[in-house]
N, C-alpha and C positions, 0 to 999 in steps of 0.2 A: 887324605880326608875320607872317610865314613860314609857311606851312604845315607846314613842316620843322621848325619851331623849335614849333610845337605842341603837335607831335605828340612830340617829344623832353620836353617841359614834362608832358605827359602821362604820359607813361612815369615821370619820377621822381617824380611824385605818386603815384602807383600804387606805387610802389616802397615809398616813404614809409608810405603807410598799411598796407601788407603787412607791412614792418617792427614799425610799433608794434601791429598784432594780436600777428605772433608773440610782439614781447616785453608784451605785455597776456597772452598767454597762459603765457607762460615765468613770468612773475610769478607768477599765481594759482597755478599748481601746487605753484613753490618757493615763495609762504607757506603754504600746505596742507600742503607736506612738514616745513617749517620747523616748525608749528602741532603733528603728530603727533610731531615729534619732540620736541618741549618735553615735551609731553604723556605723552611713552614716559619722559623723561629726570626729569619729577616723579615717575611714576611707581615709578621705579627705586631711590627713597629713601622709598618707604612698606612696610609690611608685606606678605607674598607675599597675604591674603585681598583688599586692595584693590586688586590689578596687576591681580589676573582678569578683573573686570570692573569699573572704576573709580564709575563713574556708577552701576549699580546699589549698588552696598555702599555710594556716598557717603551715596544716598538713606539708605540703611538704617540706618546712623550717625548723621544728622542725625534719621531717626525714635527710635531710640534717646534721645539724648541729649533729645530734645523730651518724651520719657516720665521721661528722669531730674529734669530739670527741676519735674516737680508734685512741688509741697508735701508732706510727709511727713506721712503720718496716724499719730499717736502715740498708742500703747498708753494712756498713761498718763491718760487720759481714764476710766477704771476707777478705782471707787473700792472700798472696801476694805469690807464687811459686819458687819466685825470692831473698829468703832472702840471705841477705850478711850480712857481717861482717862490717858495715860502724863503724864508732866512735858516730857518733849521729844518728842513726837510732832506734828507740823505739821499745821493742817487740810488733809483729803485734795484740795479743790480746789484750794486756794493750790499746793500740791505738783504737780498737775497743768497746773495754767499754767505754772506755772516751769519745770518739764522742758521742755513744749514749747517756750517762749522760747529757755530755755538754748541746748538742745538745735538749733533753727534758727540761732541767733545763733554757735555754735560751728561748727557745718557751713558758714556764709558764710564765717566768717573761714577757716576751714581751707582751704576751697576758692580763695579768690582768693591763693595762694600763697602764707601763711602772711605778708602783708602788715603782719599787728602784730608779727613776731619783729621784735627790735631786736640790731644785731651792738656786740660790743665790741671797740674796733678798737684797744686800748690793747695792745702787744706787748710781750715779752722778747728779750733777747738767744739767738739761737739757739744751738742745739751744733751746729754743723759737722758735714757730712759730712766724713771723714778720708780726706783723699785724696794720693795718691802724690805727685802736680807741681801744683807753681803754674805761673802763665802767667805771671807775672814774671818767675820762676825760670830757665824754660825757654822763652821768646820770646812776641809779643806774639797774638794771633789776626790772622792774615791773612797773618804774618810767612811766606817763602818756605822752603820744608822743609828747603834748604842751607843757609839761615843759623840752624835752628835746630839742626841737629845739630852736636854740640860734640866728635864722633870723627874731623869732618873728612871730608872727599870728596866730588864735586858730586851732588846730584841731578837724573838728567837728564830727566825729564819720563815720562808713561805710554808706552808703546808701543802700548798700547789703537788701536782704530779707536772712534773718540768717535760715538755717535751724534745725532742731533740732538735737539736738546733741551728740556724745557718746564719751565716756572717754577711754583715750589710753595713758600710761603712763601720762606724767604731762602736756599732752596738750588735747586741746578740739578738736577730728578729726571730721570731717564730715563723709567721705568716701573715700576709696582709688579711685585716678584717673583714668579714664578709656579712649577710644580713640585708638591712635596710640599707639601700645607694643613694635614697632621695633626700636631698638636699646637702648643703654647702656649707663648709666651714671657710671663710676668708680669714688667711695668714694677716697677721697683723703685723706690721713695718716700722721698725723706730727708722724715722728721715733721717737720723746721725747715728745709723750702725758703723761700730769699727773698722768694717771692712772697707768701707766705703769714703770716711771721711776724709781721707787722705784727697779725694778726687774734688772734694768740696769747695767752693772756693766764693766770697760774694762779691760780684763786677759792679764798678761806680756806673753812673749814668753816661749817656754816651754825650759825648761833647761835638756834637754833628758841625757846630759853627766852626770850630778851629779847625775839623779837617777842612770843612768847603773853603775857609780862610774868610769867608764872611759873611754876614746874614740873607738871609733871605730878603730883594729888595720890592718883591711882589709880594702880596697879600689881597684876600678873596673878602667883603663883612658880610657880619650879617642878613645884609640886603640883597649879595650876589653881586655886587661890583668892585672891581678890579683894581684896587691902586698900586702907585708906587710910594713904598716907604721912604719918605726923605730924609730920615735919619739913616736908613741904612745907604744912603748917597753918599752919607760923608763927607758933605759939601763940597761936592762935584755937582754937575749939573745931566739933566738927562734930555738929551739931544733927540735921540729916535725909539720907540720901543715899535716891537711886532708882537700880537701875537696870534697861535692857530690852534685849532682844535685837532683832537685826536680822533681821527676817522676807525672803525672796525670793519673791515671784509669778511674777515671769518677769523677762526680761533689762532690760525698762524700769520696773519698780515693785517697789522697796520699802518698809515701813515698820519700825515701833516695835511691838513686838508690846504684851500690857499690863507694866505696869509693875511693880517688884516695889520695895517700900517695907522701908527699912532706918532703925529708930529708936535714936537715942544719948543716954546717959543726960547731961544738961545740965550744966554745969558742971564737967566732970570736966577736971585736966590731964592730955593724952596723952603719956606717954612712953615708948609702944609703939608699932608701927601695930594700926589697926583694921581687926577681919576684918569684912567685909562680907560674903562668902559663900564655904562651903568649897564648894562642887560647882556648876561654872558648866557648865552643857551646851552650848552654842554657842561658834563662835569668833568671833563679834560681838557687841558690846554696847555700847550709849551708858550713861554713868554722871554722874547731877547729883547736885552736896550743895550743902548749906546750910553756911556757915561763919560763925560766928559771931565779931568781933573784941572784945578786951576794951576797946578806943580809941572804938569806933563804936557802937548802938545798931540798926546797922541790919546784917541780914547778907548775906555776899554768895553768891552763886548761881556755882559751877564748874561746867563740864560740859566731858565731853571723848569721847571715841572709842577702844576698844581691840578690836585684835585677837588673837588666839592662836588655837593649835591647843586643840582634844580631841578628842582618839582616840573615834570612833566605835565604841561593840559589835558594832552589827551586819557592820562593815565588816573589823574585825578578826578575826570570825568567818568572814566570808566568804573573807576569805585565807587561815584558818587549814583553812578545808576542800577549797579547791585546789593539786594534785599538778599542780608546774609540769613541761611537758614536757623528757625528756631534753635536748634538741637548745638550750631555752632557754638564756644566759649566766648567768644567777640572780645579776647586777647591780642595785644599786640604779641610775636614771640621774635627776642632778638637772640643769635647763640652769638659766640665768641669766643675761636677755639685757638690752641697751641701746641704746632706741632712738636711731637716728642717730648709732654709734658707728662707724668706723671702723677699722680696723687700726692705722694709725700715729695716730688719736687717742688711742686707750686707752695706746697706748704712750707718749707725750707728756703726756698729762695725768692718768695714773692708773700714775707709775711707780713707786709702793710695791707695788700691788698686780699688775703686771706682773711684775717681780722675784719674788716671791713664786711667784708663779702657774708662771714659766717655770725658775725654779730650785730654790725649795724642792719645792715639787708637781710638778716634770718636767713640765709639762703643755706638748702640741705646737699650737706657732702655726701656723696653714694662711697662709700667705701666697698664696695663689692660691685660696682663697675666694671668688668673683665671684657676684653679683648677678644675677637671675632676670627681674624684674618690679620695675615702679614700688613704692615703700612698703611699710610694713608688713606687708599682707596678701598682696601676688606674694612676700613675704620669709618671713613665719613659716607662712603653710597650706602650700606646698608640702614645708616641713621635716616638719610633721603630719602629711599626707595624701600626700604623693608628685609631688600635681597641681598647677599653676597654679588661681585659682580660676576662670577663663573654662572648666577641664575638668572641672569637677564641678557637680553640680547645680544648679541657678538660685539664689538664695539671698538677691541684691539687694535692697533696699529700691524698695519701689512698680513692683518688676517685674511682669508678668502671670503668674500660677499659679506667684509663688514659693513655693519650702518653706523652712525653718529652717537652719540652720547644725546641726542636727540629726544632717541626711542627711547628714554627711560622713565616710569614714572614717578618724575622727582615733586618731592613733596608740596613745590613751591608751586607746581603746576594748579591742585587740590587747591590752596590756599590762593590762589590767585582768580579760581573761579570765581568763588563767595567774597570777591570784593577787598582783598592785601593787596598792596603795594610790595614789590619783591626787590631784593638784594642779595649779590654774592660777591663778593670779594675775596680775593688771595692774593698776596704778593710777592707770589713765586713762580714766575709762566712756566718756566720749566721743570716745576716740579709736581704740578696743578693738579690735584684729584681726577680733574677728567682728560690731563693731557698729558701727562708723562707716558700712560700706555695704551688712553684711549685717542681715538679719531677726535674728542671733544666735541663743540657745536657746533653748525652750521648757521642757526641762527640767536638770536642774544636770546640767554633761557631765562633770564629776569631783567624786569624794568630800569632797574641798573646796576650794571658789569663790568666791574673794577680791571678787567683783563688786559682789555685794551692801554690802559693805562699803566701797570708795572709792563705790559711787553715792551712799549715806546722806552719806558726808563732805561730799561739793563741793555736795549741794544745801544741807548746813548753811554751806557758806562765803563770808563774803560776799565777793560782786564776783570769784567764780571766773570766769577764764576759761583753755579749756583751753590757748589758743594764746598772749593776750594778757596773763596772769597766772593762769600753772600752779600747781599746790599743793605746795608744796615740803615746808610743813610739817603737821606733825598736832599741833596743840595746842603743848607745848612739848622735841616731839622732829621729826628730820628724817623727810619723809615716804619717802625711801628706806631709811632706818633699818628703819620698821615693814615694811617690804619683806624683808629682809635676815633681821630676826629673825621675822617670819611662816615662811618658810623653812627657818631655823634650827630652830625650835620642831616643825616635819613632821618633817625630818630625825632632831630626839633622842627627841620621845614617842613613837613607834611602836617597836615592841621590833626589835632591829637585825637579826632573822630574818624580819622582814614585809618582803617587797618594796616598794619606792616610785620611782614616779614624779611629779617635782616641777618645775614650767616657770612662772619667776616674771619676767615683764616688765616693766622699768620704762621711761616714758614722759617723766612730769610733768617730771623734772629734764632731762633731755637733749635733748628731741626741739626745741628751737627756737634753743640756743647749742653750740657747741663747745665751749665754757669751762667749762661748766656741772660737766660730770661729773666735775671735776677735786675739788670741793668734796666729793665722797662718798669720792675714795682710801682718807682713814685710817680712814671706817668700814666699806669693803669688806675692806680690809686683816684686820680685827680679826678679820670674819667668816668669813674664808678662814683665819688663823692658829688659830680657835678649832676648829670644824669637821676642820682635816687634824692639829694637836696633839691632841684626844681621839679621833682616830681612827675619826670619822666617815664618812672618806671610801672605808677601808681596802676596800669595796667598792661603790663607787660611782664609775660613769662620770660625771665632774665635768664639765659644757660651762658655760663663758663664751662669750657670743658680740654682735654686732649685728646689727641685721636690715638695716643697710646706714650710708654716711656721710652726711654733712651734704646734703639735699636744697636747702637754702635757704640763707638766711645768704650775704654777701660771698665766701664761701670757695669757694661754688661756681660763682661767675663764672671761676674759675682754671682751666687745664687739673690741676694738681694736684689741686684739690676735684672736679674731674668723675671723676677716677681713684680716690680715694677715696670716693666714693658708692659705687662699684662695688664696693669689696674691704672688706667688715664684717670686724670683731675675730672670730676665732672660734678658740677654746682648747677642747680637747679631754685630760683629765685621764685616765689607763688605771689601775686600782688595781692593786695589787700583784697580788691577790688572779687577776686575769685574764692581768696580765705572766706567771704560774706556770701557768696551766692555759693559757692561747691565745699562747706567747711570738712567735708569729710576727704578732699583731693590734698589737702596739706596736709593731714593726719595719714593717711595712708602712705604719701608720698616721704613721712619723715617714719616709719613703720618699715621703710626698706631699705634703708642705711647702710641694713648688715648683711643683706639678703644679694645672690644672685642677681645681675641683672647686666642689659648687654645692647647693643644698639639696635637690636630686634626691638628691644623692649621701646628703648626712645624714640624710635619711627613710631611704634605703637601711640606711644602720648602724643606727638605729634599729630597725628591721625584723632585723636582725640578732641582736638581743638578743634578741628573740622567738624566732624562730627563726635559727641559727646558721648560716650556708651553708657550707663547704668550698670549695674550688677556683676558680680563676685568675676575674679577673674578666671578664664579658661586655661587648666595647663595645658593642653593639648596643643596650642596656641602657639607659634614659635616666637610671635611678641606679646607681651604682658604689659599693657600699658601700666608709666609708672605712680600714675593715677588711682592706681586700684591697690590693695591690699597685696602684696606681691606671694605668691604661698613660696614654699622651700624647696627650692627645687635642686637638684644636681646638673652637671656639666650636659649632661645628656639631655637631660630633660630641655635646659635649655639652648640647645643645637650650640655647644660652643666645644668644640675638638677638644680633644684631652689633650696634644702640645700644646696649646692655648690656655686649658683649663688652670685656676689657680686654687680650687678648692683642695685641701687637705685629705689626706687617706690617714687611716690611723691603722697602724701596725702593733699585735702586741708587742712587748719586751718583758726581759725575764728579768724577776724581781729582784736580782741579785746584781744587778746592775747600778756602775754607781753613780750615774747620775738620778736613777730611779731611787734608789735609797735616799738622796740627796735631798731631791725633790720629797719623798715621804716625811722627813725629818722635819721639812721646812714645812709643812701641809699640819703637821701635827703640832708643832711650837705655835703655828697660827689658830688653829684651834683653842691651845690650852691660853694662848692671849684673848682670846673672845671672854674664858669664864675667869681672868686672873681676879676681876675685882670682883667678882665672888667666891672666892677661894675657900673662906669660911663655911661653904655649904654645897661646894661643886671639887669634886678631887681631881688632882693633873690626872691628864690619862695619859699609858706608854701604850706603843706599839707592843702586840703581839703577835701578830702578821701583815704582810703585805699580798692581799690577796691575786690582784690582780696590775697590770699596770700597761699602757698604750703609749705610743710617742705618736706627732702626725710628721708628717713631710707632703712635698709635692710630688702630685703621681712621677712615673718613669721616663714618660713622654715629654714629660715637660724637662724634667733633668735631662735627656739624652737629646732635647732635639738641638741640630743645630743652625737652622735657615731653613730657608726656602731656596729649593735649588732653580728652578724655571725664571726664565726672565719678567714673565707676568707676576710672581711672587703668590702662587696658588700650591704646590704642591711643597710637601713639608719634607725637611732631609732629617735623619739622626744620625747620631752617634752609637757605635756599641754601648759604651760607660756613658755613666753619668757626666757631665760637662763640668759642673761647678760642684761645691760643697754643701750639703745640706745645714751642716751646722752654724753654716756664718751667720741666721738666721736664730731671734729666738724659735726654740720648737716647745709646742705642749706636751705634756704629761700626764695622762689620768689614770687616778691612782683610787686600787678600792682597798682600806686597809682596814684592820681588824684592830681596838683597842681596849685594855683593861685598864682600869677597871669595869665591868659593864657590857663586856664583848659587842662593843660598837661598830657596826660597818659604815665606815664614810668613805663618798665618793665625791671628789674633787678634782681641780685644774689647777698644774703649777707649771706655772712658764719658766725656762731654763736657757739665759742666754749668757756668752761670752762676755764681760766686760773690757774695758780699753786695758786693761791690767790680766788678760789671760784668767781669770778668775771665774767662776760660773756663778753667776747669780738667780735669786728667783723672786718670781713675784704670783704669790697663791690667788687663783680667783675669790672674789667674795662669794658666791653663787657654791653652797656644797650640801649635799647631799646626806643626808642617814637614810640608809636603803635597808636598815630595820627594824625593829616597834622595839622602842623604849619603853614601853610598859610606866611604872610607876618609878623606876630612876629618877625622876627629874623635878619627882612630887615634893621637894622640901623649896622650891621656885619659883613651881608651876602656875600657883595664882600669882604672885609678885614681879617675877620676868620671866615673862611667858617665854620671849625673843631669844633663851639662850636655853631651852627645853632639851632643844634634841643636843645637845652638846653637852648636860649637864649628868653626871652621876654624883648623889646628893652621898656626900661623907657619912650623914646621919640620917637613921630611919630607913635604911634597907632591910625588906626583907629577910 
């Protein structure tokens, strides 16, 4: 070898290894850059407190949930100094291991997402959304936009300059819309979309007497006293009855206070009922008898459970000597919620009492309603207090330097100064808005408090559980019945010049099926028809509502069930009484139907009642009372998280797309049907272009999230991908197309969904646009029908 040839062998070795430094060093950089930006881009799908500083807050989270984690120290390790000798009183340790078991064994199952609900996937036949075109009718999806229109003439393709384009689900997006952010489109829901109906299902009424095996032989009247039904004796005889009241220590213990012994004279036939007691002071009480059979020698032992009101003295008193302020509405207001109902649930499977609600009672349905916070307690304390519970004081269970659910300023507090009568009820201890993760109360936070009463039941029941087998019944009526008529009973005993406020939740039936609450219709019904015929309601702000949709269950694998989590039932009832003195709060309040709105806003109306506000409302405002004229706001505006938000984004699409052509087809055959019966003076028009065209969907956040990871159900988890399908869903289409004759630009809405046959149908909004000046086109009309002007190019007498 050459000294030449070397020294050249030299050189590209050098060369060589100079090379792979640089790209040794090209690499590390770009996966470091690569690394940050993964890292920017997980980032960007967590909450604004984790972007800050990622790894600090991780830590901070992970030390959190490591403290939620220990084991709950239970109250109920207190025993009572007070024991007596009742008939049904349990010993106090037995009681206290059992809450605790219960109690841990319900918080597992709860927490590992509700893993013992079981779905019933047996369906009905749907009712159709009613929609203008079939795709039979009017051509196939994909079909080219000239051979669907049937007035004849070619379409020649966009004029557009196309820009380049990226792939998103099964359409060709551009880019999402950008501009104006303020305000909300709310997706509209058909209650029997296809995807769905399969899960559908309508439940008969529950037959509580044949489980219990026999009727209920106690009953409360109208007067507040006590009998026994001697038809439900059966002709047995009733030997001995007790009964005792349901004492309250605090949120996790109660008992049987002593027992009060009722003796009957032997052998007598009843063919009365038997008074037990005319003056019962509490509205809880356990009641056992002896019943004696003339067949048997041996008798049998009944016990059961009853609740009512009775009108407190002191409390009646205390109303009677507070002068409510001017400015207050001097409303009763009663709510009446269901958990994990939805909007178009309640309408689907509770449509007696729908009907009712939205025609007899006028009462207005918020269809833009949206959801705040994960569950029950991000759902019903901010309607109470105003706040999320992450903004009000610590309150959690096994937190450091928690306080009580005490400290919160709950509405009823307000309303109880200026002279109401208070009420809360739930009938689900262990699933309770302020106890499943808070401390709850130390002392009773309304005048009467339903709590003590379903606790005593479900520790008497066997093999309760609250997720895996809820209590549907009480003895041998339905447990939402005594719901309904506990209620009832606030509402008629208090004289109808006492103010009241009354907030009754039920859980047990709804919270783990869809189908469930279809079973209570015809006794909601009865409740509601009783109530507004005696004229109970005559001032009284009546809410219906949920605290949100199906969290769990098949349905919300769907993008329709992830849409309905988000938009709860909520019916807003105005008495007359307010129509007459505030006529402009039921004009405003049915003015936001379509509009944004959120339980900032309902604390807001509430707060209202209290005190009444005047004038326009503040967006600035994180509640809008729904009293006022509500303006148009976006998710933002209205503090509600975008994996929560349900408002619509609209995205272009390129026009060559064929459900957009589809959709154009159908937008234009609606059109030339407005001027067919004036054909003689109005020419069909064809497409000549599709200028422009948008689809909406729901943001990203909401597609990809998939829970809330933390056991307080505050911090939001996603997914990389979208979770569910956009398309199962109708989606909109707005479409700005150009037509000849006349070069017309129209801008319309053509909704585009799946039918039960795989078919795409549409249905064209009424509401369209000519976005520009017809000049004299329309002059052979123009005096005679004015109403079809802008749509009209006149055959004869053009220019």
């Amino acid at each position: 070898m050459g000294l030449a040839t070397f020294k050249r062998l030299r050189l590209m070795f050098a060369c060589i290894i100079s090379l792979a430094i640089l790209f040794c060093l090209w690499n590390f950089y770009g996966v470091n850059s690569q690394i940050k930006a993964d890292k920017k881009c997980l980032c960007s799908d967590q909450p604004n407190c984790l972007c800050k500083d990622l790894d600090t807050n991780i830590r901070k989270l992970q030390i959190l949930k490591s403290k939620n984690s220990v084991k709950n120290k239970s109250k109920l390790s207190k025993h009572s100094h007070n024991a007596d000798t009742s008939l049904v009183e349990k010993d106090a340790t037995a009681h206290a291991q059992w809450r605790n078991q219960t109690q841990t064994n319900n918080r597992r199952k709860h927490d590992k997402n509700d893993t013992f609900v079981n779905d019933n996937n047996t369906g009905r036949d749907p009712r159709n959304m009613q929609v203008a075109y079939d795709t039979n009718k009017h051509g196939k999806q994909g079909q080219n936009v000239n051979e669907q229109i049937k007035d004849g003439g070619n379409y020649t393709g966009s004029d557009n300059v196309i820009k380049p384009l990226r792939k998103q689900g099964n359409f060709n997006v551009i880019q999402q819309k950008k501009g104006n952010e303020s305000g909300c489109k709310i997706p509209q829901l058909n209650p029997y979309h296809p995807s769905i109906k399969h899960l559908l299902k309508k439940l008969p009424p529950l037959d509580c007497e044949e489980k219990n095996g026999h009727p209920d032989i106690g009953y409360v009247d109208e007067d507040g006293r006590l009998f026994i039904d001697h038809h439900a004796i059966n002709g047995g005889t009733a030997n001995l009855c007790s009964y005792a009241y349901i004492e309250r220590y605090d949120d996790d213990y109660v008992l049987f206070n002593e027992s009060i012994l009722v003796n009957f004279e032997e052998n007598e036939e009843y063919t009365e009922d038997l008074l037990v007691t005319d003056h019962l002071t509490s509205d809880y009480f356990g009641l056992i008898c002896q019943i004696g059979q003339d067949d048997s020698e041996f008798n049998d032992m009944f016990y059961e459970l009853h609740a009512h009101i009775v009108p407190q003295p002191h409390v009646v008193q205390r109303t009677r000597h507070i002068k409510p302020p001017p400015s207050a509405l001097g409303v009763d207001v009663i709510i009446i919620g269901f958990d994990s109902t939805s909007r178009v649930n309640f309408i689907r499977q509770m449509p007696k009492s729908y009907k009712y609600l939205t025609e007899t009672m006028q009462s207005v349905v918020l269809q833009g309603y949206n959801i705040i916070g994960d569950a029950t307690a991000a759902a019903l304390i901010p309607m109470l207090t105003g706040e999320l519970p992450i903004d009000l004081p610590e309150a959690r269970r096994n937190m450091p330097s928690a306080t009580t659910v005490d400290e919160y300023p709950l509405i009823w507090k307000a309303l109880k100064d200026i002279g109401y009568v208070t009420l809360f009820a739930e009938d689900s201890p262990f699933l309770g808005t302020f106890n499943r993760l808070f401390n709850g109360f130390v002392d009773k936070p309304t005048d009467h408090y339903m709590r003590p009463y379903w606790l005593k039941s479900v520790q008497l029941t066997d093999s309760y559980d609250s997720i895996g087998n809820p209590k549907l019944c009480e003895g041998a009526r339905p447990a939402h019945q005594v719901m309904f008529n506990y209620l009832k009973e606030f509402q008629i005993k208090y004289d109808k010049d006492i103010r009241k406020f009354g907030f009754s939740f039920l859980t047990e039936l709804t919270h783990g099926n869809i189908n469930s609450i279809s079973s209570a219709d015809q006794d909601f019904y009865q409740y509601l028809e009783y109530i507004y015929k005696n004229k109970y309601l005559d001032n009284t702000l009546f809410i219906v509502l949920g605290d949100h949709g199906a969290r769990y269950t098949s349905i919300r694998a769907t993008f329709q069930g992830r849409l309905e989590e988000r938009l709860p039932f909520m019916s807003i009832h105005v008495p007359q009484t307010l129509r007459k003195s505030h006529p402009q709060i039921f004009k405003n309040l049915k003015s936001n139907v379509h509009k944004l709105t959120t339980a900032y806003d309902f604390h807001a109306t509430l707060m209202d009642v209290v005190k009444f506000s005047t004038g326009p409302a503040d967006i600035e405002k994180k509640g809008i009372s729904l009293f006022k004229e509500m303006p148009s706001r976006s998710c933002q505006e209205a503090h509600v998280d975008a994996h929560w938000c349900t408002c619509l984004d609209w995205f272009p699409v390129h026009v060559n797309n064929d459900k957009v052509q589809h959709a154009a087809a159908e937008f234009l055959h609606f059109i030339n049907n407005i001027t067919e019966p004036y054909r003689e003076h109005c020419a069909a028009l064809k497409i000549k272009s599709i200028k422009h065209a948008e689809r909406n969907t729901a943001n990203q956040k909401l597609l990809k999230f998939k829970g809330t990871w933390d056991d307080d159900q505050r911090f939001a988890a996603f997914e990389k991908h979208a979770l569910v399908d956009v398309h199962e869903v109708a989606i909109d289409y707005q479409i700005t197309m150009e037509t000849i004759p006349g070069y017309g630009l129209f801008e319309g809405t053509v909704k585009v969904y799946t039918n039960s046959d795989g078919n795409d149908e549409c249905l064209v909004d009424k509401e369209i646009s000519r976005i520009n000046l017809y000049g004299n086109q329309p002059q052979c009309i123009a005096d005679k029908y004015p109403h079809i002007t802008k749509y009209c190019y006149c055959i004869n007498g053009q220019p």
